[in-house]
PDB file of N, H, CA, C and O in Angstrom:
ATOM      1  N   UNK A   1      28.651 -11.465  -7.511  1.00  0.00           N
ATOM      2  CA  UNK A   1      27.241 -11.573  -7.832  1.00  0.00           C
ATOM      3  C   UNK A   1      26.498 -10.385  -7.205  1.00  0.00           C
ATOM      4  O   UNK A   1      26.956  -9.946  -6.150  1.00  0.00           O
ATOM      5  N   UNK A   2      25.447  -9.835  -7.711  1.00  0.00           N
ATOM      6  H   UNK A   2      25.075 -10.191  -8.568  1.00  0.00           H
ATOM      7  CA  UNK A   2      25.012  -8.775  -7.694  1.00  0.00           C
ATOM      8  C   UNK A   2      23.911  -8.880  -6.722  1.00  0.00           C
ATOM      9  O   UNK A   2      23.166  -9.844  -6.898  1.00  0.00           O
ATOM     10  N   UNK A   3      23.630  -8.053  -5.676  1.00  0.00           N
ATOM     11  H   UNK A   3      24.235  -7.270  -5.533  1.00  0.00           H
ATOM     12  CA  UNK A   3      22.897  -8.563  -4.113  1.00  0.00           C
ATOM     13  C   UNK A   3      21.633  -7.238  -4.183  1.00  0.00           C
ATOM     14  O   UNK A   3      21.763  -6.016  -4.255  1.00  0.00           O
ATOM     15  N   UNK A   4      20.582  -7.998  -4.133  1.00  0.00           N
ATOM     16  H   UNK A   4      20.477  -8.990  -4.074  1.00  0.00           H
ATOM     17  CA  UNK A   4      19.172  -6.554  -3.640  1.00  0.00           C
ATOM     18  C   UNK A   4      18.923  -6.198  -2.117  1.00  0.00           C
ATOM     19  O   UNK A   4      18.122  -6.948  -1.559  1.00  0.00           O
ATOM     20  N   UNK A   5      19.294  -5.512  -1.594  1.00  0.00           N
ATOM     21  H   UNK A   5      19.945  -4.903  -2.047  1.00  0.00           H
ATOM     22  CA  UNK A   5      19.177  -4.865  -0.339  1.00  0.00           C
ATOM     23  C   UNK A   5      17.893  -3.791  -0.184  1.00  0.00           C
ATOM     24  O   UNK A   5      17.768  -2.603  -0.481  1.00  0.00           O
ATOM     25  N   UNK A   6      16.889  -4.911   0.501  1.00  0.00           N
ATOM     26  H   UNK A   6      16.991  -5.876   0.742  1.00  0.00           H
ATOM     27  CA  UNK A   6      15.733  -3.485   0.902  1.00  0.00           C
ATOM     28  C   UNK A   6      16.033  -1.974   1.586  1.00  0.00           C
ATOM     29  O   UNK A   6      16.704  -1.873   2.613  1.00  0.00           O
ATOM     30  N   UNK A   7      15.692  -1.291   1.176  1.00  0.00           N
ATOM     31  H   UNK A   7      15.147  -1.373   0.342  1.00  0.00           H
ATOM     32  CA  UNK A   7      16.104   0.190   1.976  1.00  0.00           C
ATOM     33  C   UNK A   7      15.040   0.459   2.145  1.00  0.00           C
ATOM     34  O   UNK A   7      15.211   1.213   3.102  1.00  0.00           O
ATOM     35  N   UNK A   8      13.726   0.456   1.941  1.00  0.00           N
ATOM     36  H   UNK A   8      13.587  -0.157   1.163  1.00  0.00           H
ATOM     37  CA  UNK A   8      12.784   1.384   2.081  1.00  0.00           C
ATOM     38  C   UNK A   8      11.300   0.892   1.669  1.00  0.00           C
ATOM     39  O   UNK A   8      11.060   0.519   0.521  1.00  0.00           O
ATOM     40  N   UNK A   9      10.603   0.911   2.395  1.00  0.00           N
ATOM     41  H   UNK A   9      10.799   1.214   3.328  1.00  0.00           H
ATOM     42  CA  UNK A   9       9.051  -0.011   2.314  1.00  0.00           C
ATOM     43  C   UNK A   9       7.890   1.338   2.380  1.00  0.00           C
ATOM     44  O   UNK A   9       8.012   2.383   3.019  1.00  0.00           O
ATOM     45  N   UNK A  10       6.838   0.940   1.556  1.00  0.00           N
ATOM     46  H   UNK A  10       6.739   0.091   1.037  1.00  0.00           H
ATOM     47  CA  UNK A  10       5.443   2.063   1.307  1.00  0.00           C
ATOM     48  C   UNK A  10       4.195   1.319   1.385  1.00  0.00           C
ATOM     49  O   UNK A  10       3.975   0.409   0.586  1.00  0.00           O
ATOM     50  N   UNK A  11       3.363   1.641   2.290  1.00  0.00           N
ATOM     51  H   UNK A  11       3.542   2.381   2.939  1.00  0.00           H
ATOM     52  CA  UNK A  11       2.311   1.010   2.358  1.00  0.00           C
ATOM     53  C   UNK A  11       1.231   1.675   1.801  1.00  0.00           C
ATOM     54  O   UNK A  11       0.900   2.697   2.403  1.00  0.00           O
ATOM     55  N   UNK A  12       0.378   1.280   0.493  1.00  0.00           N
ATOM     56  H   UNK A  12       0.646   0.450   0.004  1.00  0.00           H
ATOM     57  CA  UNK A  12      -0.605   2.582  -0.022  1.00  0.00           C
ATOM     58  C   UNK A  12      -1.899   1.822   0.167  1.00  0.00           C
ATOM     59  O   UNK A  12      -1.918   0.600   0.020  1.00  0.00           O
ATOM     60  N   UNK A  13      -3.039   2.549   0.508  1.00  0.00           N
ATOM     61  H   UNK A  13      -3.023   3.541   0.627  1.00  0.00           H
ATOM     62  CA  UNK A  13      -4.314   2.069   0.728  1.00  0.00           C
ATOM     63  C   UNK A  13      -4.824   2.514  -0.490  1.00  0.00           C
ATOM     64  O   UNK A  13      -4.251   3.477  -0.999  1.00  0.00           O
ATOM     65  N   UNK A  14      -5.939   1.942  -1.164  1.00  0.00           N
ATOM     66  H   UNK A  14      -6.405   1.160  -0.750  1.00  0.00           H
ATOM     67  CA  UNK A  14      -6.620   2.217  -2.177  1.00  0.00           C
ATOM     68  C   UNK A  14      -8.179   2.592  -1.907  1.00  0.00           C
ATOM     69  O   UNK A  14      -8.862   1.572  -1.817  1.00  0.00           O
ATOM     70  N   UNK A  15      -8.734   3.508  -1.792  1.00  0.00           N
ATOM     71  H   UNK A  15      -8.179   4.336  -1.865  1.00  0.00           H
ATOM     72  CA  UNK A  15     -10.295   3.488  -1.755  1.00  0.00           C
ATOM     73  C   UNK A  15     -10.787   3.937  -3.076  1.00  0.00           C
ATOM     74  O   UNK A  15     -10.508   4.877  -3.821  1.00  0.00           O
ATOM     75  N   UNK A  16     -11.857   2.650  -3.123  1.00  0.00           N
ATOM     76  H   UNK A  16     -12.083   1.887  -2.518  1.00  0.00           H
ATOM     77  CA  UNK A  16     -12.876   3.354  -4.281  1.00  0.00           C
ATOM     78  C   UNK A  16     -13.853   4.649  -3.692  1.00  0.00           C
ATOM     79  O   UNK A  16     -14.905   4.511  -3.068  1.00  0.00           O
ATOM     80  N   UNK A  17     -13.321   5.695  -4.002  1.00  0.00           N
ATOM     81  H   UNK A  17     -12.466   5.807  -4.510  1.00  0.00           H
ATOM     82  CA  UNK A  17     -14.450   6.651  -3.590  1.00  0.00           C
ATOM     83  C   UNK A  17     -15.902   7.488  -4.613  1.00  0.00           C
ATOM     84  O   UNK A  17     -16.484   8.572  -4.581  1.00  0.00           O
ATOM     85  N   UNK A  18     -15.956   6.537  -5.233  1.00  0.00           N
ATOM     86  H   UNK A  18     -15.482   5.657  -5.259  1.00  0.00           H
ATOM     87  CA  UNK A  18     -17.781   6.765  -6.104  1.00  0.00           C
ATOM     88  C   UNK A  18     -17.152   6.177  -7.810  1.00  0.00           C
ATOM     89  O   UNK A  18     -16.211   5.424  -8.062  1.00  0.00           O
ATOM     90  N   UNK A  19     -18.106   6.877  -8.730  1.00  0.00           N
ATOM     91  H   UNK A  19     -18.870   7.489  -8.526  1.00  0.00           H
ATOM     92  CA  UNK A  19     -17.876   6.735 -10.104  1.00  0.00           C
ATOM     93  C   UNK A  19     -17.612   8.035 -10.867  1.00  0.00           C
ATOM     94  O   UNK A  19     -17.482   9.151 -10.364  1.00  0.00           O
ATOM     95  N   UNK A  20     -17.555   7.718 -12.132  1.00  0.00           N
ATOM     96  H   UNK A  20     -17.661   6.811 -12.541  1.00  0.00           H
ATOM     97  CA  UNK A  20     -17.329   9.232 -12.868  1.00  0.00           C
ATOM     98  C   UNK A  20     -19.149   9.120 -13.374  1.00  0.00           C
ATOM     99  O   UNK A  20     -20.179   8.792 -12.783  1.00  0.00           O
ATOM    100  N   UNK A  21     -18.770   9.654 -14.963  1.00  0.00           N
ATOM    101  H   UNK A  21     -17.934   9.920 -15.442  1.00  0.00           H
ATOM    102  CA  UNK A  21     -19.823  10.227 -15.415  1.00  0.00           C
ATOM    103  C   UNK A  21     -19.998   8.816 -16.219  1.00  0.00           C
ATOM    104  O   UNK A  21     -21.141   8.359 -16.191  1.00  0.00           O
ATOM    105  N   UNK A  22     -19.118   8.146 -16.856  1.00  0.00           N
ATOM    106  H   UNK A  22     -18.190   8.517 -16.879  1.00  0.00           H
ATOM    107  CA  UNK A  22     -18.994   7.036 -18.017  1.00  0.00           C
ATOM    108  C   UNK A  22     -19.404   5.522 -16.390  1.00  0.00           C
ATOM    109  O   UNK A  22     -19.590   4.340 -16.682  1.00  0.00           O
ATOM    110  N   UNK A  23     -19.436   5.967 -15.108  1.00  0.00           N
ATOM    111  H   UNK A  23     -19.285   6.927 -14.871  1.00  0.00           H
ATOM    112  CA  UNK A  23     -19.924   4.373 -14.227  1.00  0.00           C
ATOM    113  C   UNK A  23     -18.641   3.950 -13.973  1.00  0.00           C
ATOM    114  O   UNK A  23     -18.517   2.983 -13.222  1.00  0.00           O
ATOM    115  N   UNK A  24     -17.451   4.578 -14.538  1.00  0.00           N
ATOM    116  H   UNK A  24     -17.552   5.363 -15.148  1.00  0.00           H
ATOM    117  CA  UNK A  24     -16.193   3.551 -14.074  1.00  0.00           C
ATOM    118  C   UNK A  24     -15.768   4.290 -12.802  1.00  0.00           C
ATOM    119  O   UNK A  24     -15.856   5.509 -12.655  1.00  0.00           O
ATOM    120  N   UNK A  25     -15.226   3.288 -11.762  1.00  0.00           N
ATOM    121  H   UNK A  25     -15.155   2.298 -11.882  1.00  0.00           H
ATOM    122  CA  UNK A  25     -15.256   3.664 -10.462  1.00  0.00           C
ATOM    123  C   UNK A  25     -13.473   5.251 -10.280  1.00  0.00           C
ATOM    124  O   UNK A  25     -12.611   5.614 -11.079  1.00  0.00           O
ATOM    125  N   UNK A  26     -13.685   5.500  -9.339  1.00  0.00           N
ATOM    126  H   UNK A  26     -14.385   5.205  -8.689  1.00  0.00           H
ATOM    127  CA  UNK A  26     -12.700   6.790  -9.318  1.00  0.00           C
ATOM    128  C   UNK A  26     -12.186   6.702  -7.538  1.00  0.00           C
ATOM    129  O   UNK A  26     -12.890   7.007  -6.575  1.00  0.00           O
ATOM    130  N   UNK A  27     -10.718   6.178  -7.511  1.00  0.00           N
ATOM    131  H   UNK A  27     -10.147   5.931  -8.294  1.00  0.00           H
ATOM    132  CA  UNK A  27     -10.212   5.729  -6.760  1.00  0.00           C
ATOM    133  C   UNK A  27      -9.144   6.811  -5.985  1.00  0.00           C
ATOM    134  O   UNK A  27      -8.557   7.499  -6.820  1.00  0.00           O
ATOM    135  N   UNK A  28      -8.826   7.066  -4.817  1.00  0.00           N
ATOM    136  H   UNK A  28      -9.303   6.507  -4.138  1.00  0.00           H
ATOM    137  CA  UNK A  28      -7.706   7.854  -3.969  1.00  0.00           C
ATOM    138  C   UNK A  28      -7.208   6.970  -3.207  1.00  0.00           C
ATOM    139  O   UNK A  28      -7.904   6.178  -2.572  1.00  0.00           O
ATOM    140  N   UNK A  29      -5.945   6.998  -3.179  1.00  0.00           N
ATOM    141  H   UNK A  29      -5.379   7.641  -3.696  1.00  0.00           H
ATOM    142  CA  UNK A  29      -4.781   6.367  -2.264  1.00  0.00           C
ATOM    143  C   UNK A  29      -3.893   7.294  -1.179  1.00  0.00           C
ATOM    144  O   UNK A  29      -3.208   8.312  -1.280  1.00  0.00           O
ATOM    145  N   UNK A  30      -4.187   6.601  -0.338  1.00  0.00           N
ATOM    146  H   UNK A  30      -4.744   5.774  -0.255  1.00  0.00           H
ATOM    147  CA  UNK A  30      -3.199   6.707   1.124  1.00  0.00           C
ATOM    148  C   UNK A  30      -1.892   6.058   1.080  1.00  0.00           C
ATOM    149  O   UNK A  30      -1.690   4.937   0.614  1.00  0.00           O
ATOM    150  N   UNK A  31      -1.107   6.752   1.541  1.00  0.00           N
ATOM    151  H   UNK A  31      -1.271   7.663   1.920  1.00  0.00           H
ATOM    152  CA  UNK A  31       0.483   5.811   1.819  1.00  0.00           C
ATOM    153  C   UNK A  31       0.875   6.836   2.897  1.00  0.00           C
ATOM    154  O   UNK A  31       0.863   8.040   3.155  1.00  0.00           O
ATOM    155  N   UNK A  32       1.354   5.203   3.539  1.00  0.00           N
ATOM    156  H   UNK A  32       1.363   4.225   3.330  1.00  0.00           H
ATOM    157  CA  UNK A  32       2.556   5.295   4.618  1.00  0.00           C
ATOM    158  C   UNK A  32       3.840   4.927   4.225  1.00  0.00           C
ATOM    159  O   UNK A  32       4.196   4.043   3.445  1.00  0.00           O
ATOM    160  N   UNK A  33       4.629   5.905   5.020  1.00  0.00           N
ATOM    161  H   UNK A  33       4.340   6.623   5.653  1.00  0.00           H
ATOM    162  CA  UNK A  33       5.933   5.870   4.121  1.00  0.00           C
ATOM    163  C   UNK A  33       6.546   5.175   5.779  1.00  0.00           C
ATOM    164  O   UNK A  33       5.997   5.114   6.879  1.00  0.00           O
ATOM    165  N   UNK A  34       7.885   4.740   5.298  1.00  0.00           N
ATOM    166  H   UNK A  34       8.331   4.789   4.404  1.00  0.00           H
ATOM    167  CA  UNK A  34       8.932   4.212   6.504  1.00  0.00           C
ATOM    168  C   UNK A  34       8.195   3.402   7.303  1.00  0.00           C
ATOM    169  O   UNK A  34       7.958   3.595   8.495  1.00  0.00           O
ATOM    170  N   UNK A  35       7.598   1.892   6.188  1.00  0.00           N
ATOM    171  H   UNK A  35       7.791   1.736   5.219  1.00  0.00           H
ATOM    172  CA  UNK A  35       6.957   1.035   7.156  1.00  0.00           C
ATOM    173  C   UNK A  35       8.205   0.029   6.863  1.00  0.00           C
ATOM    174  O   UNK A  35       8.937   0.069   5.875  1.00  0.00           O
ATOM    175  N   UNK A  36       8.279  -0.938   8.024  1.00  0.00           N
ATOM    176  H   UNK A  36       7.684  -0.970   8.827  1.00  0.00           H
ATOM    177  CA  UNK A  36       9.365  -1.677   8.125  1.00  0.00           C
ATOM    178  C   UNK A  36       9.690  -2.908   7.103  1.00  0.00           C
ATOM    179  O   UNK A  36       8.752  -3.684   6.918  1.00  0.00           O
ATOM    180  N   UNK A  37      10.644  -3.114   6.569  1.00  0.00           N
ATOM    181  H   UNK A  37      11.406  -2.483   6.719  1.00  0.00           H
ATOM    182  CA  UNK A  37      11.043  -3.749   5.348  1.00  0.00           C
ATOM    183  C   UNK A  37      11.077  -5.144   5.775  1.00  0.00           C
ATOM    184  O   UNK A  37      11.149  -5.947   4.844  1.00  0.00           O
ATOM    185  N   UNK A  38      11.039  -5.666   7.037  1.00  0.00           N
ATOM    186  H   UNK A  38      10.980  -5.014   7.794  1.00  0.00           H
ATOM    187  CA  UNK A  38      10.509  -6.845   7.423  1.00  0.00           C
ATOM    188  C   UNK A  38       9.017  -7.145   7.867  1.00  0.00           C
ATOM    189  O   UNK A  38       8.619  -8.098   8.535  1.00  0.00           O
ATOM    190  N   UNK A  39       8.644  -6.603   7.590  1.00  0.00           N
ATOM    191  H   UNK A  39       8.967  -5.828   7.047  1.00  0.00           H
ATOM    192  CA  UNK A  39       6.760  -6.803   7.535  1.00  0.00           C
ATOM    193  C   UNK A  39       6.731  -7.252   6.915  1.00  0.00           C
ATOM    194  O   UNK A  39       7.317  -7.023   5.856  1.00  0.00           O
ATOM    195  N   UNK A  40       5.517  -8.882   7.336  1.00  0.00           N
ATOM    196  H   UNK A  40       5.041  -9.068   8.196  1.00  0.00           H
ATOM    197  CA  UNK A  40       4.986  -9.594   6.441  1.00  0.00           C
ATOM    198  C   UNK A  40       4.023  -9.772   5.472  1.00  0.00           C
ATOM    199  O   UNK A  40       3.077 -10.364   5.993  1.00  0.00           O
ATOM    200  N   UNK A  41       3.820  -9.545   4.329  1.00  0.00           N
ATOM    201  H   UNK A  41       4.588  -9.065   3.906  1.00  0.00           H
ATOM    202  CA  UNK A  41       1.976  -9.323   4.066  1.00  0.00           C
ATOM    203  C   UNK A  41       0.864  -9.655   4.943  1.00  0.00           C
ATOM    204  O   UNK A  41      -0.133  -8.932   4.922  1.00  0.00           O
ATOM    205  N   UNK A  42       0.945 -11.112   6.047  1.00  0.00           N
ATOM    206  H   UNK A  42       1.754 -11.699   6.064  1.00  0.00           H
ATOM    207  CA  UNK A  42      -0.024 -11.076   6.952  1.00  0.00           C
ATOM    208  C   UNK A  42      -0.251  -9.909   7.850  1.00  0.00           C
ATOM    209  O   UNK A  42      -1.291  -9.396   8.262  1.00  0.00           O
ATOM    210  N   UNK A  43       1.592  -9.501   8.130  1.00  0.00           N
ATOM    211  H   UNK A  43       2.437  -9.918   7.795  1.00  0.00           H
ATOM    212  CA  UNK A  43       1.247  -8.094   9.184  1.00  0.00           C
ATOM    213  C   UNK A  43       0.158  -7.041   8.263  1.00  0.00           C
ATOM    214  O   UNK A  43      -1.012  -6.770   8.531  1.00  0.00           O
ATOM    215  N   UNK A  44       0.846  -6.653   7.304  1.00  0.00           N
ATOM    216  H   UNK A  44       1.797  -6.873   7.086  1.00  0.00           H
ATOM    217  CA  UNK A  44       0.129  -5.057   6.783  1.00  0.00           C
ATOM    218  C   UNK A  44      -0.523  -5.807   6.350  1.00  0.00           C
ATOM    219  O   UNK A  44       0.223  -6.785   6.395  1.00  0.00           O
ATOM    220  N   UNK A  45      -1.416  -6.143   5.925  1.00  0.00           N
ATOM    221  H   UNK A  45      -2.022  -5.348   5.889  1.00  0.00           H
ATOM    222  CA  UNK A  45      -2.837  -6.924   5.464  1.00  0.00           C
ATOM    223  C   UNK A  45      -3.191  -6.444   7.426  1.00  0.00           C
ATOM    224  O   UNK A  45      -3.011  -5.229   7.506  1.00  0.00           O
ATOM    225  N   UNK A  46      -3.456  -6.825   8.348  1.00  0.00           N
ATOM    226  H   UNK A  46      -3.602  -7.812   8.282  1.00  0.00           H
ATOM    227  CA  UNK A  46      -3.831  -7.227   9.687  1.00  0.00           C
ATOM    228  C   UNK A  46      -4.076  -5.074   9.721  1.00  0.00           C
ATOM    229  O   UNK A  46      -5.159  -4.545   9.971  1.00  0.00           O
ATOM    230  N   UNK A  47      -3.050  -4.454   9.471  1.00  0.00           N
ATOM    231  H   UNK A  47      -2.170  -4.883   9.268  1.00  0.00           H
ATOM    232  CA  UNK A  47      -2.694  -3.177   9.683  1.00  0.00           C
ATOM    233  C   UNK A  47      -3.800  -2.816   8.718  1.00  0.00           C
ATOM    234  O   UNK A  47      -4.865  -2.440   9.207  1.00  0.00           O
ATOM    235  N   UNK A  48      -3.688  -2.879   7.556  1.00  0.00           N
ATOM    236  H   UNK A  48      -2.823  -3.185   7.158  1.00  0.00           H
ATOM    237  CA  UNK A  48      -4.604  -1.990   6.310  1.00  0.00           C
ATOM    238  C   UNK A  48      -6.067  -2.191   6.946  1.00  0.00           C
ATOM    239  O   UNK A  48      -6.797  -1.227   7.176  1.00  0.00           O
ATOM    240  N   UNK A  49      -6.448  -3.566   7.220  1.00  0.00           N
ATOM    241  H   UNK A  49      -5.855  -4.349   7.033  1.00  0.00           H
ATOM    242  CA  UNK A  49      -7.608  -3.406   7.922  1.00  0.00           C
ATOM    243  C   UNK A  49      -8.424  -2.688   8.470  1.00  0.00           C
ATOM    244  O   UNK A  49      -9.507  -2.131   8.295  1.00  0.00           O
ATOM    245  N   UNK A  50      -7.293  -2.902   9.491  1.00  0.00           N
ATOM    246  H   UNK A  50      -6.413  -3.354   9.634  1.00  0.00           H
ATOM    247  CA  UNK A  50      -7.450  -1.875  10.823  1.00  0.00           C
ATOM    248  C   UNK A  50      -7.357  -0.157  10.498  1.00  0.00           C
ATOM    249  O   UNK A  50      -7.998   0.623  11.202  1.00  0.00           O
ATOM    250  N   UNK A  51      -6.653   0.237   9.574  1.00  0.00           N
ATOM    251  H   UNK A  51      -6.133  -0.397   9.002  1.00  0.00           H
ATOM    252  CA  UNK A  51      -6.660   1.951   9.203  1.00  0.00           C
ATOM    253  C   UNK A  51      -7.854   1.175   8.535  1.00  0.00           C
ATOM    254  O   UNK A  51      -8.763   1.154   9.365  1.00  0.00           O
ATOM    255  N   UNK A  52      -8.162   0.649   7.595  1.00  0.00           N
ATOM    256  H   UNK A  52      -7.423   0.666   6.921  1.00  0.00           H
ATOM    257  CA  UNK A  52      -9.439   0.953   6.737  1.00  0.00           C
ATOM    258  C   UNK A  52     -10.826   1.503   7.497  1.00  0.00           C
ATOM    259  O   UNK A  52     -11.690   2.368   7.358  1.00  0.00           O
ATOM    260  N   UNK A  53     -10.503   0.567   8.265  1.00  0.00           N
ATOM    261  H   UNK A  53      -9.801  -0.136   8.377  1.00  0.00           H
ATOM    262  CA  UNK A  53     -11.852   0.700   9.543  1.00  0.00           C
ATOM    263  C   UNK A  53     -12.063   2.045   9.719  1.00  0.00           C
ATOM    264  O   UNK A  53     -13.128   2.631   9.523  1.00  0.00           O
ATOM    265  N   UNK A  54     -10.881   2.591  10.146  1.00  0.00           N
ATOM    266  H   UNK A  54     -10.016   2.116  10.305  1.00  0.00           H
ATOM    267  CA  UNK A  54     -11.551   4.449  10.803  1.00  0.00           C
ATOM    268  C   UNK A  54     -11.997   5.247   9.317  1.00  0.00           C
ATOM    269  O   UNK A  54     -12.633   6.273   9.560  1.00  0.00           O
ATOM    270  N   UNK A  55     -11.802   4.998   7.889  1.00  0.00           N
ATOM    271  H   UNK A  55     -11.285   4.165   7.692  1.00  0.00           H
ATOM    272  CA  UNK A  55     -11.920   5.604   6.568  1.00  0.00           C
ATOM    273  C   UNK A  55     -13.308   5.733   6.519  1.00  0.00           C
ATOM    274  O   UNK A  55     -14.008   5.281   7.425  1.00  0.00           O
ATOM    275  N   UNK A  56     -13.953   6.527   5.179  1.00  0.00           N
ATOM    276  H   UNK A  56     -13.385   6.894   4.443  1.00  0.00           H
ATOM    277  CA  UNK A  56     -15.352   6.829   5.110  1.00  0.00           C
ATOM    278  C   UNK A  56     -15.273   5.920   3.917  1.00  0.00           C
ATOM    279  O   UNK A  56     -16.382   5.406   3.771  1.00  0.00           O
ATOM    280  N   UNK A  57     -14.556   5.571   3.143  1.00  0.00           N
ATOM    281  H   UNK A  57     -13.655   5.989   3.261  1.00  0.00           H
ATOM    282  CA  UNK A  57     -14.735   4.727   1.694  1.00  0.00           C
ATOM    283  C   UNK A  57     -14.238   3.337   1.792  1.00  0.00           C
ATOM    284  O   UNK A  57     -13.384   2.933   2.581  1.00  0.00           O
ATOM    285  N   UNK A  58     -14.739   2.797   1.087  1.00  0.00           N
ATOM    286  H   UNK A  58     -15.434   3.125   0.446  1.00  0.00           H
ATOM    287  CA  UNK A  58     -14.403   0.957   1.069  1.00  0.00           C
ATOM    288  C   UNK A  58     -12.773   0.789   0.660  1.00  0.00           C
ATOM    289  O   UNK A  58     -12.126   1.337  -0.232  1.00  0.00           O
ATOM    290  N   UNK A  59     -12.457  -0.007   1.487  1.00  0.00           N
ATOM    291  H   UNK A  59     -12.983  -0.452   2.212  1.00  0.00           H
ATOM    292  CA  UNK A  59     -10.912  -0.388   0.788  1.00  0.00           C
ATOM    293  C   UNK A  59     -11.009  -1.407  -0.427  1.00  0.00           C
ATOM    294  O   UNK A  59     -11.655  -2.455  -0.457  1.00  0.00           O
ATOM    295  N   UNK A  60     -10.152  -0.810  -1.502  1.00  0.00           N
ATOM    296  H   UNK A  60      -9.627   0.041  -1.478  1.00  0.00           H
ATOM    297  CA  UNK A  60     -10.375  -1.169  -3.006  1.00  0.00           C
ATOM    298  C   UNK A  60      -9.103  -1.816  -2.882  1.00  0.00           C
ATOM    299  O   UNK A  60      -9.317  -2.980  -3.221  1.00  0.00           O
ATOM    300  N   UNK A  61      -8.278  -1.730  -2.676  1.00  0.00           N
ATOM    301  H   UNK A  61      -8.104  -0.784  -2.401  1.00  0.00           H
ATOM    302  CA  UNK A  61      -6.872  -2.762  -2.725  1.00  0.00           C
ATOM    303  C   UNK A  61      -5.611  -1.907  -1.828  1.00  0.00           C
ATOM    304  O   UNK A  61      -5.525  -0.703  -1.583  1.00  0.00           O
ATOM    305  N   UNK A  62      -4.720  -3.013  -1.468  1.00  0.00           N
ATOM    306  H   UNK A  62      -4.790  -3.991  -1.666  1.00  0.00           H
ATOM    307  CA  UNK A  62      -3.595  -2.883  -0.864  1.00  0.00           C
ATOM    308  C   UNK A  62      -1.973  -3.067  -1.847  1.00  0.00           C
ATOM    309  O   UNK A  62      -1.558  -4.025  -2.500  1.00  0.00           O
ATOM    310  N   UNK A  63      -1.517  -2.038  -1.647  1.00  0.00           N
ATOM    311  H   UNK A  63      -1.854  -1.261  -1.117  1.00  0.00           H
ATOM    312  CA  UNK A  63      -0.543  -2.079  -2.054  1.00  0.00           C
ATOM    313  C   UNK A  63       1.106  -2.351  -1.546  1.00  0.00           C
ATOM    314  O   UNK A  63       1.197  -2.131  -0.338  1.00  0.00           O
ATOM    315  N   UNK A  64       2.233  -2.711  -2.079  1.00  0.00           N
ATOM    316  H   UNK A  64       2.160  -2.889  -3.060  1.00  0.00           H
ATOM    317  CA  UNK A  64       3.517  -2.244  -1.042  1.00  0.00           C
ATOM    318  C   UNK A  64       4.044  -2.038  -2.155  1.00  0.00           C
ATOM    319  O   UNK A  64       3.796  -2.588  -3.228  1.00  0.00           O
ATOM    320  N   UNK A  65       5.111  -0.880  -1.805  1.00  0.00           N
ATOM    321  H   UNK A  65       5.312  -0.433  -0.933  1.00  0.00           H
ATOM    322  CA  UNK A  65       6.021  -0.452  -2.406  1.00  0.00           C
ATOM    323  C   UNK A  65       7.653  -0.623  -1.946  1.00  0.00           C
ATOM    324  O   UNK A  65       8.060   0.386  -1.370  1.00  0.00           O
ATOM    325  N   UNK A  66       8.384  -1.404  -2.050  1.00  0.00           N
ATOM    326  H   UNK A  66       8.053  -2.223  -2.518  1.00  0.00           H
ATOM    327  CA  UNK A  66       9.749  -1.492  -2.131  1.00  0.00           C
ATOM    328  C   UNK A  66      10.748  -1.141  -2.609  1.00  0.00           C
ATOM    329  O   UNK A  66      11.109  -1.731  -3.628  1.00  0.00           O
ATOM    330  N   UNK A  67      11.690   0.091  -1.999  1.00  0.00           N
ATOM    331  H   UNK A  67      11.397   0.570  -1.171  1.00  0.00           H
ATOM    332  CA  UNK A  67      13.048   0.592  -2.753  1.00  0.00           C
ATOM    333  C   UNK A  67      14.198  -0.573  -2.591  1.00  0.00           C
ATOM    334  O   UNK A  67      14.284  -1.276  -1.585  1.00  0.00           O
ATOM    335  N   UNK A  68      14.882  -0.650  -3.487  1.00  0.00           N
ATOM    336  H   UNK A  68      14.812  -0.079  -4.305  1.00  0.00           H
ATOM    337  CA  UNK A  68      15.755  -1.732  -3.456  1.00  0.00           C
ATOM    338  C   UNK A  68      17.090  -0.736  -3.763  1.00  0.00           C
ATOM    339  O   UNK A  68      16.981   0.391  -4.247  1.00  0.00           O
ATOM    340  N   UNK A  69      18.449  -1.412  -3.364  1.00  0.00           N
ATOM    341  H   UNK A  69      18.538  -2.327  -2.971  1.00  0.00           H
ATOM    342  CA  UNK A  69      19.576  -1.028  -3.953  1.00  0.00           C
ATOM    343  C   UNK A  69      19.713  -2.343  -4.200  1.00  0.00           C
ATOM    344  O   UNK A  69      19.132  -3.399  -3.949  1.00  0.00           O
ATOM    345  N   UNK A  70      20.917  -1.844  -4.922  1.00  0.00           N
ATOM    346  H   UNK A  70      21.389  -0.986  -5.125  1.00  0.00           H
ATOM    347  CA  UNK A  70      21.500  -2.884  -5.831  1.00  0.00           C
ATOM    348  C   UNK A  70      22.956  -3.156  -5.821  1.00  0.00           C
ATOM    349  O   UNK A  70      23.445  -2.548  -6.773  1.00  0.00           O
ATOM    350  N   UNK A  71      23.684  -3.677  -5.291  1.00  0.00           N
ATOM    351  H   UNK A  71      23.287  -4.171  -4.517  1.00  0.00           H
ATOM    352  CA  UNK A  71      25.132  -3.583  -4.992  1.00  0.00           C
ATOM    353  C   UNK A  71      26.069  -5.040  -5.509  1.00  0.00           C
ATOM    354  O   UNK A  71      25.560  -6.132  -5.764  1.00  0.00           O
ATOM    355  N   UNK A  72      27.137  -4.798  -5.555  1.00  0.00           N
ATOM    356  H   UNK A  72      27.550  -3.912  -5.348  1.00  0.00           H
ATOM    357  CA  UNK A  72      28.092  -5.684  -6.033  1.00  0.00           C
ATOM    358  C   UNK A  72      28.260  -6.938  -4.729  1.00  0.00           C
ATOM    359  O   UNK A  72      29.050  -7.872  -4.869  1.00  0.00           O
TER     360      UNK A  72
END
């Protein structure tokens, strides 16, 4: 049976930083790379916070990114 093994975790911050010309909002993302693959969403939720805090733009959403292998 075929097994998913985390290798590799990304934490990306989302800020809305203003609008365009058409009012729809225009967003830049932060990522941390080599965050630990046992972090819980309560942890990085607790973490994104906390970086959001020192930022000049509102945090627009949190992301994670997970590399997986895939092995026999």
């Amino acid at each position: 049976m075929a097994q998913s093994l985390i290798q590799q975790s990304q934490l990306r911050l989302v800020f809305e930083v203003g609008t365009d010309e058409a009012g729809k909002p225009m967003y830049r993302r932060k990522s941390f790379n080599n965050m630990k693959v046992t972090a819980t969403p309560e942890q990085l939720l607790a973490v994104s916070q906390a970086l959001a805090s020192l930022q000049t733009y509102p945090l627009a959403q949190i992301e994670r990114s997970d590399m997986h292998f895939i092995t026999n």
